[in-house]
C-alpha positions as CSV (number, residue, x, y, z in Angstrom):
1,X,0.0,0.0,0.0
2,X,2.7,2.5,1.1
3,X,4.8,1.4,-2.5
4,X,1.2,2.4,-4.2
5,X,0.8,5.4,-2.3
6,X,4.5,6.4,-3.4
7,X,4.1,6.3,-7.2
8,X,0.3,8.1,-6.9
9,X,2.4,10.4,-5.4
10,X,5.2,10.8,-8.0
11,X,2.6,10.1,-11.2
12,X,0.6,13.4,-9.7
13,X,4.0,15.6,-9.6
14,X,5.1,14.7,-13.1
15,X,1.6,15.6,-14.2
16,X,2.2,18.9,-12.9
17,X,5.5,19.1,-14.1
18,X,3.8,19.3,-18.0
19,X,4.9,22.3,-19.6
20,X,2.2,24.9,-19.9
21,X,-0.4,24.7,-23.0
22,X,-3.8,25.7,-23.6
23,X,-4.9,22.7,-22.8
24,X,-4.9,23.7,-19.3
25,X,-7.6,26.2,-19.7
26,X,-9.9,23.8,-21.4
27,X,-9.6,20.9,-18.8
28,X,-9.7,23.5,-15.5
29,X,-13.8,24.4,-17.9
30,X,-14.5,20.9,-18.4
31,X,-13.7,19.6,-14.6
32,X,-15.5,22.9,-13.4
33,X,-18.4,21.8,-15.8
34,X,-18.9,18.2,-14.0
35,X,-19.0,19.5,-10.8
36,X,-22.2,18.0,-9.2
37,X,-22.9,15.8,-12.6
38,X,-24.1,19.0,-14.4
39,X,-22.4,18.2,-17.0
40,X,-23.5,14.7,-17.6
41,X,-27.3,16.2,-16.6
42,X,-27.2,18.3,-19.4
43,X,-25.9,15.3,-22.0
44,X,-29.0,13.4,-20.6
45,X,-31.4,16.1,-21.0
46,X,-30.1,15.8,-25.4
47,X,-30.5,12.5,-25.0
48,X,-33.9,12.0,-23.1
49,X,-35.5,14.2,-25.7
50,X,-35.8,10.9,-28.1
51,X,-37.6,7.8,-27.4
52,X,-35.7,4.5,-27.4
53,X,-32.6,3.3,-26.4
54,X,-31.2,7.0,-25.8
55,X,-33.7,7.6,-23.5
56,X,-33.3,4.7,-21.4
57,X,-29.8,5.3,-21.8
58,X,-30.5,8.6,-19.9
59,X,-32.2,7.2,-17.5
60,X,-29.8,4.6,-16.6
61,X,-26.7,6.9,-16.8
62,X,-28.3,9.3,-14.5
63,X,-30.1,6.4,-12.0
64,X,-26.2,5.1,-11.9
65,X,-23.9,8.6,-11.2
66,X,-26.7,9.2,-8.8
67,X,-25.9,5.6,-7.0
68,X,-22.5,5.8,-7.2
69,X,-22.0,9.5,-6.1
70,X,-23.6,8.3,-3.1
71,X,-21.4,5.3,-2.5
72,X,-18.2,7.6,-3.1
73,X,-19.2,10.6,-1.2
74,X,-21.4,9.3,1.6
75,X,-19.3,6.1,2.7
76,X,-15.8,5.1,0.6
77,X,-14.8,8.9,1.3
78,X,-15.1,8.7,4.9
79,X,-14.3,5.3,5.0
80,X,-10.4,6.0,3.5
81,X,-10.3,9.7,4.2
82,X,-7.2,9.9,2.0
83,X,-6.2,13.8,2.5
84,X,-5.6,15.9,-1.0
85,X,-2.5,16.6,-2.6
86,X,-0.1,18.7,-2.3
87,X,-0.8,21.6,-5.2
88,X,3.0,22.5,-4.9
89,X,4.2,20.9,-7.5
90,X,1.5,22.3,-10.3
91,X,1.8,25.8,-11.8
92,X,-0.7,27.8,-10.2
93,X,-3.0,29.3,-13.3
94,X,-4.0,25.9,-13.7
95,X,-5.1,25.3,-10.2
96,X,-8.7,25.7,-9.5
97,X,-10.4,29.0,-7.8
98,X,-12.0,27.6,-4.9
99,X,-10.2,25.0,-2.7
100,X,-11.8,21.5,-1.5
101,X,-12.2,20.4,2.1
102,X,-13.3,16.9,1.5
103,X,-11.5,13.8,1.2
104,X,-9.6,12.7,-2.1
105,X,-10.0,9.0,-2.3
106,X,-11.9,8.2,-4.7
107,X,-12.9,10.4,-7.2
108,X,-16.5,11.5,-7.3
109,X,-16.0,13.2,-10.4
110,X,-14.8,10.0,-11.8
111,X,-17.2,7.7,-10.7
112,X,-19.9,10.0,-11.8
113,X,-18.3,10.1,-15.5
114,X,-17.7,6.3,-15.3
115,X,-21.5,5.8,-14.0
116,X,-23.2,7.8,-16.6
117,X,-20.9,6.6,-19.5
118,X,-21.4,3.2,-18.7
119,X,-25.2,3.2,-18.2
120,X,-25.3,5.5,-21.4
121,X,-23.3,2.4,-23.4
122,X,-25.3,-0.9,-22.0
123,X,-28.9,0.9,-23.7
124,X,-26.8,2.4,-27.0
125,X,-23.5,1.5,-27.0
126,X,-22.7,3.8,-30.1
127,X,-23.6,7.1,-27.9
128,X,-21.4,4.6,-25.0
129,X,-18.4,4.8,-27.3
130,X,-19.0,8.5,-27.7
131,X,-19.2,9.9,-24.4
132,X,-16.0,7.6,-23.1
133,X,-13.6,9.9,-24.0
134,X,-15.3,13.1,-22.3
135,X,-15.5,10.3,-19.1
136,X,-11.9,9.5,-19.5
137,X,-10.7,13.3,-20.0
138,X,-12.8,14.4,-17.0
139,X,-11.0,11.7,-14.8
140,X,-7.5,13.3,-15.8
141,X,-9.0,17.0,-15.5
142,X,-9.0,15.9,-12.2
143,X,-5.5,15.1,-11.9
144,X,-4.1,17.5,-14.3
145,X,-5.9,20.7,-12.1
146,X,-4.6,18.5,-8.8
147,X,-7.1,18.1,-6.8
148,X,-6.9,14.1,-7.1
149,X,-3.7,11.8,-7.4
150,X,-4.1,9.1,-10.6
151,X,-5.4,6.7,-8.2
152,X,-8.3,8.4,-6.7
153,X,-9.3,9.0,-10.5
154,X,-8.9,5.0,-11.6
155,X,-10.6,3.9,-8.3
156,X,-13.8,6.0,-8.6
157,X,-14.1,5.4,-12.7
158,X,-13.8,1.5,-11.7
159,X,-16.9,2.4,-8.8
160,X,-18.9,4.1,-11.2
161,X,-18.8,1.4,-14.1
162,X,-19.6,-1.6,-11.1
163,X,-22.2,0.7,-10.1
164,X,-23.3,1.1,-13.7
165,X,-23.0,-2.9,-14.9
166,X,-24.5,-3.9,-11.6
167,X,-27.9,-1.8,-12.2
168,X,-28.5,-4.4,-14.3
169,X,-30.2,-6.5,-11.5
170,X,-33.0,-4.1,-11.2
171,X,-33.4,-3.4,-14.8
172,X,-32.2,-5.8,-17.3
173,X,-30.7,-4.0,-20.7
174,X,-33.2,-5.5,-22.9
175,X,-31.4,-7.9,-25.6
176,X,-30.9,-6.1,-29.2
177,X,-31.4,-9.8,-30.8
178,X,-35.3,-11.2,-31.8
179,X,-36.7,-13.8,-29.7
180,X,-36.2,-17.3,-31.1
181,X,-38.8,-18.3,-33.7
182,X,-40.1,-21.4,-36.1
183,X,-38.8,-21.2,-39.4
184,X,-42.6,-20.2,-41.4
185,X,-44.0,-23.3,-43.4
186,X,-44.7,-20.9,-46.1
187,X,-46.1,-17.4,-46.6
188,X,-47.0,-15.7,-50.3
189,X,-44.2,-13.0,-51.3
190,X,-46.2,-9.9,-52.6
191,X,-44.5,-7.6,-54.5
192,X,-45.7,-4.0,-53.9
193,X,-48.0,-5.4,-51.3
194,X,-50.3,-7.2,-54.0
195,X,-53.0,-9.1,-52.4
196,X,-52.3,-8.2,-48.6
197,X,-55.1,-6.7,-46.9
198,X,-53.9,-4.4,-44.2
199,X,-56.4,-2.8,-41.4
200,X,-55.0,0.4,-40.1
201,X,-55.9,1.4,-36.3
202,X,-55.2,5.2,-37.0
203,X,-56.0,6.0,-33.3
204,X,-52.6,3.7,-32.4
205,X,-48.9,5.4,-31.3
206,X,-48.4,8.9,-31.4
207,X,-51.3,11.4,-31.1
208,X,-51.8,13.1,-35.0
209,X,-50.0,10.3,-36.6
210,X,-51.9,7.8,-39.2
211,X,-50.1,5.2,-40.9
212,X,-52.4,4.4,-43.5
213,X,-50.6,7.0,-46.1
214,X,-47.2,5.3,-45.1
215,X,-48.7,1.7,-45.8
216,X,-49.6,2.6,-49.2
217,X,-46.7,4.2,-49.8
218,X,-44.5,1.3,-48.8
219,X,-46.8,-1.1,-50.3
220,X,-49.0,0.8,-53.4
221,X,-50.6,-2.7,-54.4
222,X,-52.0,-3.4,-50.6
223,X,-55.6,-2.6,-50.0
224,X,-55.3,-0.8,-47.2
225,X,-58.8,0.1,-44.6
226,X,-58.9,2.2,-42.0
227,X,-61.1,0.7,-38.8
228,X,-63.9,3.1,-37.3
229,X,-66.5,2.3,-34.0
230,X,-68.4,0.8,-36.0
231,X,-66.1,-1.7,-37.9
232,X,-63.2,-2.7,-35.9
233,X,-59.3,-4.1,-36.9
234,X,-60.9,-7.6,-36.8
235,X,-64.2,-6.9,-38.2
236,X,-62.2,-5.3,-41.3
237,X,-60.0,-8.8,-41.8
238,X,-62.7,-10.9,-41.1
239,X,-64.5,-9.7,-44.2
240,X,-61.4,-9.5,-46.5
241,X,-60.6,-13.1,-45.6
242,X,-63.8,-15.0,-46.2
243,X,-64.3,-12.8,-49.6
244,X,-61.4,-14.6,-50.8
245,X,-59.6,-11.1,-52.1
246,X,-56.7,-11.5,-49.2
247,X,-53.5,-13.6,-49.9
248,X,-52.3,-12.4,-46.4
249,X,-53.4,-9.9,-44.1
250,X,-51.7,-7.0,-42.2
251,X,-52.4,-4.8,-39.6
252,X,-50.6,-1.3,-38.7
253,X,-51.2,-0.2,-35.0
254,X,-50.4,-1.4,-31.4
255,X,-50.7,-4.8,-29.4
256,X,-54.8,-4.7,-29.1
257,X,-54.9,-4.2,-32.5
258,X,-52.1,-6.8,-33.8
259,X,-54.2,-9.4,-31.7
260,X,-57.4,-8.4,-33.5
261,X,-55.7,-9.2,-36.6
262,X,-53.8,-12.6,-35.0
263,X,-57.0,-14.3,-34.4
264,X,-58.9,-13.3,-37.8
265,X,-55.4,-14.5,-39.6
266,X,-55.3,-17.9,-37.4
267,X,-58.8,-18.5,-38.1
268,X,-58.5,-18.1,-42.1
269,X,-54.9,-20.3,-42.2
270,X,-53.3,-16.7,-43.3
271,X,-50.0,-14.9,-43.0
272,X,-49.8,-11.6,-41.2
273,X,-47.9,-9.1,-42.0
274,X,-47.6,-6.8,-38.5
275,X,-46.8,-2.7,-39.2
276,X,-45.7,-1.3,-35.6
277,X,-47.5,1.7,-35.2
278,X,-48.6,1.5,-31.9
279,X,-47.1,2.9,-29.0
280,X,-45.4,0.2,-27.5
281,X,-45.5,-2.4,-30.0
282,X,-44.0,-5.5,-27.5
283,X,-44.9,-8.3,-29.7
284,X,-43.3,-6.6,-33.1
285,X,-40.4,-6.1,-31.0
286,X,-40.2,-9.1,-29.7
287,X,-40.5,-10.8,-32.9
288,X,-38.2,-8.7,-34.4
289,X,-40.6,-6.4,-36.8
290,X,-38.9,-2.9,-35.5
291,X,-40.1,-0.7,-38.4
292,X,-43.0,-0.2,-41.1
293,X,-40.0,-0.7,-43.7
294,X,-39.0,-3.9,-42.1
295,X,-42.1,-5.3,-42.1
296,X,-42.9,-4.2,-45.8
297,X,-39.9,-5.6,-47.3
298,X,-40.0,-8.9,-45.5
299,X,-44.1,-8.8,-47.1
300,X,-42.4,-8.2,-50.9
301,X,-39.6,-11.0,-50.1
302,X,-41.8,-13.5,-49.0
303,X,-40.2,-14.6,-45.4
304,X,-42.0,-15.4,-41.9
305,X,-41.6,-17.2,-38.9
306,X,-44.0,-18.9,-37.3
307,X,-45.1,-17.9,-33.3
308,X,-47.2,-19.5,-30.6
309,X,-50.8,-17.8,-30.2
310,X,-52.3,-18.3,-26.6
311,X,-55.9,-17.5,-25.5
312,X,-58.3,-17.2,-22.5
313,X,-61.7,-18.0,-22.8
314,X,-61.7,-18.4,-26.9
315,X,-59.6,-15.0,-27.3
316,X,-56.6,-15.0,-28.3
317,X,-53.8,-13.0,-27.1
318,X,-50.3,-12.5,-28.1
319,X,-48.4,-11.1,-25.3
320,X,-50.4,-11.0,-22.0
321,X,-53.6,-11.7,-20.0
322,X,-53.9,-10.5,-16.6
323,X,-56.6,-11.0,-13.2
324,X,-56.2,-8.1,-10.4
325,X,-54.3,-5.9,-10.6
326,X,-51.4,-5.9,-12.9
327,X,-53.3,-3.9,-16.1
328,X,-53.6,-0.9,-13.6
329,X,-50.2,-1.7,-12.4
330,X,-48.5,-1.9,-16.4
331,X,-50.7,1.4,-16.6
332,X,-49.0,3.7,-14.2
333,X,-45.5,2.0,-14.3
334,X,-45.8,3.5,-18.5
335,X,-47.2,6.8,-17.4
336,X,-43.9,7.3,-15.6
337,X,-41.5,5.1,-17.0
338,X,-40.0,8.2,-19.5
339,X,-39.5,10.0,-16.3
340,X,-38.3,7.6,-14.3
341,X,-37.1,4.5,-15.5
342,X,-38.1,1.1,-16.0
343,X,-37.6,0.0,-12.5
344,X,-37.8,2.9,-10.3
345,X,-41.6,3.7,-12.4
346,X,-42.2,0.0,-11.4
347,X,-41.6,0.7,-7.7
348,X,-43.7,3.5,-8.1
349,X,-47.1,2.1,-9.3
350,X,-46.8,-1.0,-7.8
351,X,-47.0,0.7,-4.0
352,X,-49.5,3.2,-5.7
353,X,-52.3,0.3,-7.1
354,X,-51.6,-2.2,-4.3
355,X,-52.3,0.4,-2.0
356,X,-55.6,0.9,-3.1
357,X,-56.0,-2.7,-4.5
358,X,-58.0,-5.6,-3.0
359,X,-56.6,-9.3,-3.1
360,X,-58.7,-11.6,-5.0
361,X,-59.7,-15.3,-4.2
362,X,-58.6,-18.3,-7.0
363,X,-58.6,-21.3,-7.8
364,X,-55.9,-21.7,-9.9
365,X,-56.1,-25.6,-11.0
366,X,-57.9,-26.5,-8.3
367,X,-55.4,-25.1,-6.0
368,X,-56.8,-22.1,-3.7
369,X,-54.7,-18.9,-4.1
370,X,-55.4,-15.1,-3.0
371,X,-53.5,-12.7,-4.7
372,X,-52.9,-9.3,-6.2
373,X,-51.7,-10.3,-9.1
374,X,-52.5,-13.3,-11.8
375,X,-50.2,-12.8,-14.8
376,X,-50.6,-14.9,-17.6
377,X,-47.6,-15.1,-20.7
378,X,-47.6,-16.5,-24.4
379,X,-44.0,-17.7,-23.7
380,X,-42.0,-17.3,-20.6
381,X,-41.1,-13.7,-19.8
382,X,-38.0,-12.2,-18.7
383,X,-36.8,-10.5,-16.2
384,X,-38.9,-12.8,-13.5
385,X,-41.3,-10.8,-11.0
386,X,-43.1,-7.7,-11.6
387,X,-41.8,-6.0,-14.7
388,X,-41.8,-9.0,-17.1
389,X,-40.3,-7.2,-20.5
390,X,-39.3,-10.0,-23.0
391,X,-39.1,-13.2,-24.4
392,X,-36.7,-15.4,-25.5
393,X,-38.9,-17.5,-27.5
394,X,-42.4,-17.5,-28.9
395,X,-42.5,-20.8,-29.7
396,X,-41.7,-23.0,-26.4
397,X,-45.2,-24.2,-26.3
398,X,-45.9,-22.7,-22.8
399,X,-47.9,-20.4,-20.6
400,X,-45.7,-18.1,-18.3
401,X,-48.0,-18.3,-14.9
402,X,-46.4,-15.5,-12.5
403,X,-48.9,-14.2,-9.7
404,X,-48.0,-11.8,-6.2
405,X,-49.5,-13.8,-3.4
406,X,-51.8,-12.4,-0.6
407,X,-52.2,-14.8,1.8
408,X,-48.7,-13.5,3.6
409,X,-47.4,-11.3,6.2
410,X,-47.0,-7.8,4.9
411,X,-47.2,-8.8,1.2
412,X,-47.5,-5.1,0.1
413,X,-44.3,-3.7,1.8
414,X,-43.1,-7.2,0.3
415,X,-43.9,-6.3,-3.0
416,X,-42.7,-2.9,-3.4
417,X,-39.7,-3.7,-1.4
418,X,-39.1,-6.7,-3.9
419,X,-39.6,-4.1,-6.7
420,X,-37.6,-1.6,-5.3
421,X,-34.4,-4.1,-5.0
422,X,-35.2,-6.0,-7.8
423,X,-35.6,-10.0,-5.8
424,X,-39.6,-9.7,-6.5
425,X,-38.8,-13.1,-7.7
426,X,-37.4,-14.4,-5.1
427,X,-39.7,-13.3,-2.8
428,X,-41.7,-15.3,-0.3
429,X,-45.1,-14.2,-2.0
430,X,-43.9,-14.3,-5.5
431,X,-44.7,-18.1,-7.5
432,X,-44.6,-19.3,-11.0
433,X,-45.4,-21.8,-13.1
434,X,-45.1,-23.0,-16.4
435,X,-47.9,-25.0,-18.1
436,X,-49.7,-25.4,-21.9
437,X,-53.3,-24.9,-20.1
438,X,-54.3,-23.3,-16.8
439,X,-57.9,-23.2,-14.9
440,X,-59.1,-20.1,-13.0
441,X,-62.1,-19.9,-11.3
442,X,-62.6,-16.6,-9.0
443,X,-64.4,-17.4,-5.7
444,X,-65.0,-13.1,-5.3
445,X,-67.3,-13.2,-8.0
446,X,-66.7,-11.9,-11.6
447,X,-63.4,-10.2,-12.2
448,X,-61.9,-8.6,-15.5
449,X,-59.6,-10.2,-17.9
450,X,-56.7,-7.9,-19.3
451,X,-55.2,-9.0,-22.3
452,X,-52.8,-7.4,-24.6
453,X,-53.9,-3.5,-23.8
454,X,-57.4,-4.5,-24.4
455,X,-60.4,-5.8,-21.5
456,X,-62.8,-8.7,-21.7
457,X,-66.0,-9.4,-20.1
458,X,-66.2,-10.0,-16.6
459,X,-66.0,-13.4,-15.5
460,X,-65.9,-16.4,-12.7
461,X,-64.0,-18.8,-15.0
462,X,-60.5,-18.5,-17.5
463,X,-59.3,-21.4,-19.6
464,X,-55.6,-20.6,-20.6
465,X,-54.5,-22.3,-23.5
466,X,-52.2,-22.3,-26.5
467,X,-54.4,-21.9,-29.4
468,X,-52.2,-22.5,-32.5
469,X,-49.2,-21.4,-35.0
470,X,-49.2,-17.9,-36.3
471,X,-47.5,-17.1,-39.4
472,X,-45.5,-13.2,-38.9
473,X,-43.7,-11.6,-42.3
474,X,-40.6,-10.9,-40.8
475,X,-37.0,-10.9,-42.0
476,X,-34.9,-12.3,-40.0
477,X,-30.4,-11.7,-39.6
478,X,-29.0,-14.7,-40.8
């Protein structure tokens, strides 16, 4: 330690001993311009402002500096209370103009910069690869205006990025690859779109936006309809397919509507060709349809895969069916998920609706249960426990059977606690299951099915099942 402590010491004099340059002006503005992470707040304020990876990227790189500024100012600080160097030895216009009183080891400044540029690079590891340099030059800044010795700087980048890699198991960096699929039997390549029938939901995704003039742009041949209240995404398909005009059907909106069209396409033996234009879109991006092009060129190619299709009482769903009260749950955690995060959102809503929920009575094959929660997936969902995301497959053939048990002691602060740390899994009133059919029967009379963004009629008994194959135009990375 003392041998260590000797050539921190002599790396920080020869650092000062660099001749004079203008660099010194421009590092002494960019170490004064991390002070308290305000420099890294304003890169995630450019980044929040657009939806996808960047902005969870934001979220996570800000969620992380703020952890690991905490671990490095409020405990490894006191815990080493390594005094500052010496500023003898560096020329004094490159000093800074206020001196510090705290302790030196480690950095905070660089375990905030290694925080937030490592978050940033687990969602988007392009904007990652950008922002390391500016992380690595405000580490030396450090040294190079001598407040901190080399090692202070090393030690609190290498906190930051544990802190960073490790918020991983709270909220999983969702995987960039599609979930594993059947290679398609066959599906009809239509060039220009040429006997695909596609419904069009144009009150899906963003408010103002309708797809339908993007459909027929990207596919002129397609007969495209636009559903109403009085003739819904299924209603539309339905006709198309028993007039015998459609070769495959398609459907441009979000998960209610892409189940709509799952069923009238299973029930006619036809290919669908899915559009994300919803606002979420989870089963096109699990499947790996990411973009109205994508989906249109796999259409005019030809290629599909072929996915399970589950339902509950005769409807099929793609995604999700729920009893209790995980719809309201999903509901608040995506009100402030942009805000918040993924998991801290999650934390959120779930003390929020369990407050105010009340625990419902089951039989769940047979078996009496009492729970919050009854979660139901097409395909077994990842990351376990309360924010299910993903799947690796959609075609294992199985029902994902999650549900948040009531019968225990305290199973509210259990739940949000569970949330909060990100063990709802392993919680004591947390159970799974994986089956091809489940029986519900509610003994507190009729309750509401959720299933993919949409609600079914109230009732006492649910028959989980996996229906049959689907047939999805996608194009797939070899």
């Amino acid at each position: 330690m003392r041998r260590a402590r000797h050539w921190d010491a002599r790396l920080h004099s020869l650092v000062g001993g660099l001749p004079t340059s203008p660099a010194d002006r421009w590092l002494r503005r960019l170490t004064t311009a991390a002070d308290h992470g305000v420099l890294w707040m304003v890169v995630a304020a450019a980044l929040v402002s657009r939806r996808g990876p960047l902005r969870r990227a934001a979220v996570r790189g800000l969620g992380s500096m703020a952890v690991s500024s905490t671990v490095v100012n409020a405990v490894l600080k006191r815990v080493f209370g390594r005094r500052r160097p010496d500023l003898g030895s560096h020329p004094v216009d490159r000093l800074l103009h206020r001196s510090l009183t705290t302790h030196s080891f480690p950095s905070g400044h660089a375990s905030s910069a290694g925080a937030f540029a490592t978050g940033v690079a687990l969602e988007s590891p392009v904007a990652g690869v950008a922002l390391a340099p500016v992380a690595l030059a405000v580490g030396y800044s450090r040294v190079h205006v001598g407040v901190h010795y080399p090692g202070d700087v090393v030690a609190g980048l290498a906190v930051g990025t544990a802190v960073a890699v490790g918020s991983q198991a709270w909220w999983r960096v969702r995987p960039t690859t599609p979930a594993r699929v059947r290679p398609a039997r066959s599906a009809p390549a239509l060039p220009e779109g040429e006997g695909l029938v596609v419904a069009v939901n144009p009150r899906s995704g963003p408010e103002g936006y309708d797809p339908a003039e993007d459909v027929r742009r990207l596919l002129p041949r397609a007969e495209v309809l636009e559903s109403d209240p009085q003739a819904g995404i299924g209603d539309l398909l339905e006709e198309a397919a028993r007039s015998g005009r459609a070769r495959a059907l398609g459907v441009a909106g979000g998960d209610g509507s892409v189940a709509a069209a799952a069923a009238a396409a299973v029930e006619h033996g036809l290919a669908l060709a899915v559009l994300p234009a919803g606002t979420l879109n989870h089963f096109a991006r699990d499947v790996g349809v990411h973009t109205l092009e994508h989906a249109a060129e796999a259409v005019v190619a030809g290629q599909a895969v072929d996915v399970d299709v589950a339902e509950v009482n005769g409807t099929p769903f793609l995604n999700t069916a729920s009893i209790g009260s995980y719809p309201e749950m999903v509901r608040r955690r995506d009100a402030l998920a942009g805000r918040l995060g993924r998991w801290a959102a999650m934390t959120v809503a779930a003390a929020t609706t369990l407050r105010r929920g009340t625990p419902v009575s089951l039989l769940l094959d047979g078996r009496p249960v009492l729970v919050w929660i009854l979660f139901v997936g097409n395909g077994r969902y990842t990351p376990r426990g309360l924010a299910p995301a993903w799947r690796p497959r959609l075609e294992d053939g199985l029902l994902d059977v999650q549900y948040l048990r009531a019968d225990v002691r305290f199973s509210r602060t259990r739940a949000v606690l569970g949330s909060l740390l990100g063990i709802s899994d392993r919680s004591s009133g947390y159970a799974s299951t994986q089956a091809r059919e489940v029986r519900v029967v509610s003994r507190s009379g009729p309750q509401e099915i959720a299933y993919d963004g949409e609600t079914g009629d109230p009732a006492t008994e649910f028959c989980f099942r996996k229906r049959a194959t689907l047939t999805v135009y996608c194009c797939r990375p070899d």
